[in-house]
MMTF fields as JSON, N, C-alpha, C and O atoms, coordinates in Angstrom:
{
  "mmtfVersion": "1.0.0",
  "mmtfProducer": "UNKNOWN",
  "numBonds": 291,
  "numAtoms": 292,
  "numGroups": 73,
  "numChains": 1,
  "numModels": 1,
  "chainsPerModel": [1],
  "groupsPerChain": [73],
  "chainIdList": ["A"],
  "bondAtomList": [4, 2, 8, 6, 12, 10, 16, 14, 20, 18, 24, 22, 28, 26, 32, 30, 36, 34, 40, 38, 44, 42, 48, 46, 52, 50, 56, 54, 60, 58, 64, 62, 68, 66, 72, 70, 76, 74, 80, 78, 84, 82, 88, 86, 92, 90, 96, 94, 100, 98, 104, 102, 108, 106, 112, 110, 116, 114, 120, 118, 124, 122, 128, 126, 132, 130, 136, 134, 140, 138, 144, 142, 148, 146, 152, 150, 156, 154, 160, 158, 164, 162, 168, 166, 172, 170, 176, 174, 180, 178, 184, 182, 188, 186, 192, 190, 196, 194, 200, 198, 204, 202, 208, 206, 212, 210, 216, 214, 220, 218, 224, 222, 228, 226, 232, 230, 236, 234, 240, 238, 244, 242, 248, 246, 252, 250, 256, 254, 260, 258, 264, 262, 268, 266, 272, 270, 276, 274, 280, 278, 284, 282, 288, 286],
  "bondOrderList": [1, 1, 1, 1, 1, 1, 1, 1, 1, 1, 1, 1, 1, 1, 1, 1, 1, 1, 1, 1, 1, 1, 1, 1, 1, 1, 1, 1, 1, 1, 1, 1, 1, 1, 1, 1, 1, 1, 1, 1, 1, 1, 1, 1, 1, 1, 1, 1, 1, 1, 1, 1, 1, 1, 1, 1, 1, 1, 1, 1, 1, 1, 1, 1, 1, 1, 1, 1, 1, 1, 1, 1],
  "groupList": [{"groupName": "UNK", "atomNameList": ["N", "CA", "C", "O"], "elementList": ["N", "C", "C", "O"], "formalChargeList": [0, 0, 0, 0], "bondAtomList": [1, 0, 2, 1, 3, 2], "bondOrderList": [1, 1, 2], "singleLetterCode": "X", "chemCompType": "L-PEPTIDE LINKING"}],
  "groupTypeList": [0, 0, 0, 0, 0, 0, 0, 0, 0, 0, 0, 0, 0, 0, 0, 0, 0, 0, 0, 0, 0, 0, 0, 0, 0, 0, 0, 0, 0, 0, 0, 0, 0, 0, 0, 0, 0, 0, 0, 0, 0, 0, 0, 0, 0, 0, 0, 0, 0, 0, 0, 0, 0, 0, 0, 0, 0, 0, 0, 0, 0, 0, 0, 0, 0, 0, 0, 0, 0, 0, 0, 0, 0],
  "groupIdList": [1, 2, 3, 4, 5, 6, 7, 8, 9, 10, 11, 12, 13, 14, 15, 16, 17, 18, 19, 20, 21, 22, 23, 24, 25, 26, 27, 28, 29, 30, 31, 32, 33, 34, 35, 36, 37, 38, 39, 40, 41, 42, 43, 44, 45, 46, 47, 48, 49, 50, 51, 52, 53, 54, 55, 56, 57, 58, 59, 60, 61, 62, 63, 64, 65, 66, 67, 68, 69, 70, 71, 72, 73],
  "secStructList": [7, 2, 2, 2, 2, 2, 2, 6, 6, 1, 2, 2, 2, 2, 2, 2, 6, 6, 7, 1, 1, 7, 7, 7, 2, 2, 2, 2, 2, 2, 2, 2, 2, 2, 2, 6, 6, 6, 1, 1, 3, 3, 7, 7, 7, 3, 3, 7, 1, 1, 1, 1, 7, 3, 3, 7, 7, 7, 7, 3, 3, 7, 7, 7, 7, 4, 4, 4, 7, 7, 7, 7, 7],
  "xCoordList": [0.825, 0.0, 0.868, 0.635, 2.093, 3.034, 3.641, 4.136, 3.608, 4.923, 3.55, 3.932, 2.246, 1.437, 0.764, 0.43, 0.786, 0.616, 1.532, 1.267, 2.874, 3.926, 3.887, 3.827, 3.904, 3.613, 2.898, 3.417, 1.276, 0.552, 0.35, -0.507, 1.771, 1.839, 3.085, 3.73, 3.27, 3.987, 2.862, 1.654, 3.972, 3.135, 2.58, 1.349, 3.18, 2.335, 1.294, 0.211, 1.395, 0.196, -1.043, -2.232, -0.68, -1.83, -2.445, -3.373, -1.906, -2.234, -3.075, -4.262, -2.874, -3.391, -5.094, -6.153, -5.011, -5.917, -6.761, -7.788, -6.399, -7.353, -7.329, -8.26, -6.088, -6.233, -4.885, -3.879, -5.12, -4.505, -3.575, -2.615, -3.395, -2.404, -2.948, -3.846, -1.448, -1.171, -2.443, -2.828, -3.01, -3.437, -2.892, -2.236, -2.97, -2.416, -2.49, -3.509, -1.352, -1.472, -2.642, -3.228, -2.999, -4.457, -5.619, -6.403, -5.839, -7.115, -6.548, -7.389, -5.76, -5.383, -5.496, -5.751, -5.33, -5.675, -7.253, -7.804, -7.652, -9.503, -10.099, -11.263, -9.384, -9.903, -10.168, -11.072, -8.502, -7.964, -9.445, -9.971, -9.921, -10.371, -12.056, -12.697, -12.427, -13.52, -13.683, -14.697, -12.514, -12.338, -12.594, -13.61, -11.689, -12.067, -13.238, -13.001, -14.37, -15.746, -16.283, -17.493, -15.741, -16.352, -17.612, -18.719, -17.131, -17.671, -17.362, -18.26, -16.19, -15.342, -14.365, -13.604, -14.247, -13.203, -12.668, -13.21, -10.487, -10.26, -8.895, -8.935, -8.229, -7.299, -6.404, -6.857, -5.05, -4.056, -4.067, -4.136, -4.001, -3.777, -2.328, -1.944, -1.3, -0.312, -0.312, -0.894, 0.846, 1.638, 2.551, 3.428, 2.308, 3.239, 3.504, 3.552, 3.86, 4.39, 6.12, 6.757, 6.486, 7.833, 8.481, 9.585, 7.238, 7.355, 7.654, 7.629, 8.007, 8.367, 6.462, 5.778, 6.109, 4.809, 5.101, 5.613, 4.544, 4.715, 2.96, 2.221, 2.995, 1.941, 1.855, 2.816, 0.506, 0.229, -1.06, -1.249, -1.999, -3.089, -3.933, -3.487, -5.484, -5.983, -7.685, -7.858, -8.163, -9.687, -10.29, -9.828, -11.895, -12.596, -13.787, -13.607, -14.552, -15.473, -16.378, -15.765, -17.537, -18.338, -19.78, -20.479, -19.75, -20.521, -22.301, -22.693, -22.914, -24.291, -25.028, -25.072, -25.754, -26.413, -27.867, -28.543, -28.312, -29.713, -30.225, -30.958, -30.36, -31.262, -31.371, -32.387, -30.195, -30.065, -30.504, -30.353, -31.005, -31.434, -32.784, -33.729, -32.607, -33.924, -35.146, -34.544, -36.329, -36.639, -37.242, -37.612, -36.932, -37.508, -39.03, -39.679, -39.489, -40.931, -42.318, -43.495],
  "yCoordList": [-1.195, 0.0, 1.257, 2.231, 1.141, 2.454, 2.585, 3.642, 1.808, 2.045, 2.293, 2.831, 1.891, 2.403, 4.389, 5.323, 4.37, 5.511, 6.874, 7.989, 6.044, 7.17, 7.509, 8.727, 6.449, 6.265, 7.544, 8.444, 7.69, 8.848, 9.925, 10.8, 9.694, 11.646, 12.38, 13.344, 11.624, 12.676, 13.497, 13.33, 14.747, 16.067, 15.575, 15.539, 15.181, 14.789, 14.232, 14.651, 12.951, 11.508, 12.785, 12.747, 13.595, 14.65, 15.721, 16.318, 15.947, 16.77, 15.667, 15.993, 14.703, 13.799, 13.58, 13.594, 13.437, 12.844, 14.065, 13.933, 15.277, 16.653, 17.019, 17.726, 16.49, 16.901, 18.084, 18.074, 18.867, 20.243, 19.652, 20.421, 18.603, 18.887, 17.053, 16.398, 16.695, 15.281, 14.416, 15.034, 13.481, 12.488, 11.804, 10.816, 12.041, 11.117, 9.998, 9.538, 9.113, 7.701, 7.12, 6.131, 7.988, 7.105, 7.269, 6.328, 8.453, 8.663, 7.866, 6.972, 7.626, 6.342, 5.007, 4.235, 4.626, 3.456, 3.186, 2.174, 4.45, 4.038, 4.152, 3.825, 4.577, 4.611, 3.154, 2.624, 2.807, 1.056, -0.076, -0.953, 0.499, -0.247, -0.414, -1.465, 0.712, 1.043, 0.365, 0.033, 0.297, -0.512, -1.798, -2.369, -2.447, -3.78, -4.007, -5.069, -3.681, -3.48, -3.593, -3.817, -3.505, -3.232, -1.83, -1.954, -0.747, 0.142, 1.069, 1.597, 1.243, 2.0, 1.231, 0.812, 1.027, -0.139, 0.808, 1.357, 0.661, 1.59, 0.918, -0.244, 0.928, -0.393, 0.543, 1.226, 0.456, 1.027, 0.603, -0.607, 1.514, 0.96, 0.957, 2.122, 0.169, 0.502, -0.037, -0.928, 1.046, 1.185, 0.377, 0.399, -0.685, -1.836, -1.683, -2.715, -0.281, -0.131, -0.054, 0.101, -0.177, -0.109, -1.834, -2.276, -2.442, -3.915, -4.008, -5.097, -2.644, -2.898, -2.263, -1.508, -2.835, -2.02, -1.183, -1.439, 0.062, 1.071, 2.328, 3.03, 2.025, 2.771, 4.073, 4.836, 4.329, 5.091, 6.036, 7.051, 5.736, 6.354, 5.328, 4.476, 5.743, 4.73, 4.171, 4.43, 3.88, 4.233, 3.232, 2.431, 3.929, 3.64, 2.42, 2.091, 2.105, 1.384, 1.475, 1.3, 1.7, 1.748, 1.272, 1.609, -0.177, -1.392, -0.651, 0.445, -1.518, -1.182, -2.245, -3.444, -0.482, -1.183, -1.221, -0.387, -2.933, -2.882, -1.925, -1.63, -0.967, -0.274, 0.927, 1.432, 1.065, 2.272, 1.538, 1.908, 0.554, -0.345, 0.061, 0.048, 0.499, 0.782, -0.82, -1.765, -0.889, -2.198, -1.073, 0.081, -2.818, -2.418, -2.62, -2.141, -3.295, -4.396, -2.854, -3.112],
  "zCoordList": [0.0, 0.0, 0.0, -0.715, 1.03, 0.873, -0.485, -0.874, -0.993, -2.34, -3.82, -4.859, -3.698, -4.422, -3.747, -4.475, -2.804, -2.242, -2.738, -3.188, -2.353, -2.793, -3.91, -4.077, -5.392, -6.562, -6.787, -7.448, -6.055, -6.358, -5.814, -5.936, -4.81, -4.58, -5.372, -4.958, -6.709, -7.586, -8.005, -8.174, -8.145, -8.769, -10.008, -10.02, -11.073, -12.443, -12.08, -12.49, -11.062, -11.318, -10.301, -10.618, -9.386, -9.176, -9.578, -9.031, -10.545, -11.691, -12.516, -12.536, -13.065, -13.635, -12.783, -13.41, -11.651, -10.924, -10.665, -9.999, -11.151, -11.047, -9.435, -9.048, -8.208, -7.093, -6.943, -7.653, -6.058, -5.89, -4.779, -4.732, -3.816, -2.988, -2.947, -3.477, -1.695, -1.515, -0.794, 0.199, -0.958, -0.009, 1.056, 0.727, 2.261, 3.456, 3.289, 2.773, 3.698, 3.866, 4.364, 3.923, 5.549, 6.081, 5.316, 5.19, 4.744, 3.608, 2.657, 2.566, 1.962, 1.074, 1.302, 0.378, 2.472, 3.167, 3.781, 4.215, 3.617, 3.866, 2.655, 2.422, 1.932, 0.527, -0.315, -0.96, 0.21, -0.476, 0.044, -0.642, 1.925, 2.972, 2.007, 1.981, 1.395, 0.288, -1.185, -1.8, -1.465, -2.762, -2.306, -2.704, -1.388, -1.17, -0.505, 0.069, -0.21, 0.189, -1.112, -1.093, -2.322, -3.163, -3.322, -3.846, -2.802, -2.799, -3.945, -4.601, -4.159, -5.291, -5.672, -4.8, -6.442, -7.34, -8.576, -9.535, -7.742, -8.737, -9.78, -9.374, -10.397, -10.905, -11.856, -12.775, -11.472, -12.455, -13.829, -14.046, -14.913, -16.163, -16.757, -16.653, -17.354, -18.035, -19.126, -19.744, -19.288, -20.917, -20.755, -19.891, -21.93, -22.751, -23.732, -24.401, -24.504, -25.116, -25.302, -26.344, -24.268, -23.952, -24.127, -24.447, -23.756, -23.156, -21.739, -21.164, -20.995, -19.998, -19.529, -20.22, -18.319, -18.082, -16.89, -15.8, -17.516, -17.013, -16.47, -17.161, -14.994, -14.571, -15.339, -15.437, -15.954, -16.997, -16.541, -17.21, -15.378, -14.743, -13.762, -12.994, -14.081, -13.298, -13.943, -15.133, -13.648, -13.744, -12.471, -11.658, -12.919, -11.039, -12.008, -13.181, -11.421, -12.065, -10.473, -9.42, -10.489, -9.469, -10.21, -11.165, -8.66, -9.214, -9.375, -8.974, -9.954, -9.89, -8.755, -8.481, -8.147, -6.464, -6.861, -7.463, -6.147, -6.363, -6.04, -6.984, -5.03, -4.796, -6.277, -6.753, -6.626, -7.875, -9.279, -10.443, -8.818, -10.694, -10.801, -10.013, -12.211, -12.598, -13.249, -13.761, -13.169, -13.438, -14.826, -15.041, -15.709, -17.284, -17.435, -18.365, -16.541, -16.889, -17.092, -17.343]
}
């Protein structure tokens, strides 16, 4: 968790992420505590273009909750 954390308090990858200043380890770690709840599910993407893979951003995917389903019938 520390060595993905640090990863995203470079200035670029927060500029990237549209945030103005660093995330604390512990808000990163309740964040991680959220993902694995399956509440927010978020997953690094990389570039293999090098062949070497190289962390490139991220994206979130946030599941669909019964209560928010619409019925078709």
């Amino acid at each position: 968790m520390e060595t993905y954390w640090r990863w995203e308090q470079d200035p670029a990858l927060l500029v990237g992420y549209g945030r103005r200043q660093p995330e604390s380890l512990e808000a990163r770690t309740e964040g991680m505590a959220r993902q694995l709840r399956g509440d927010n599910i978020r997953f690094t993407v990389y570039d293999l273009a090098t062949g070497v893979p190289v962390p490139a951003g991220w994206r979130r995917c946030c599941p669909t909750r019964p209560s928010a389903r619409r019925s078709t019938s």
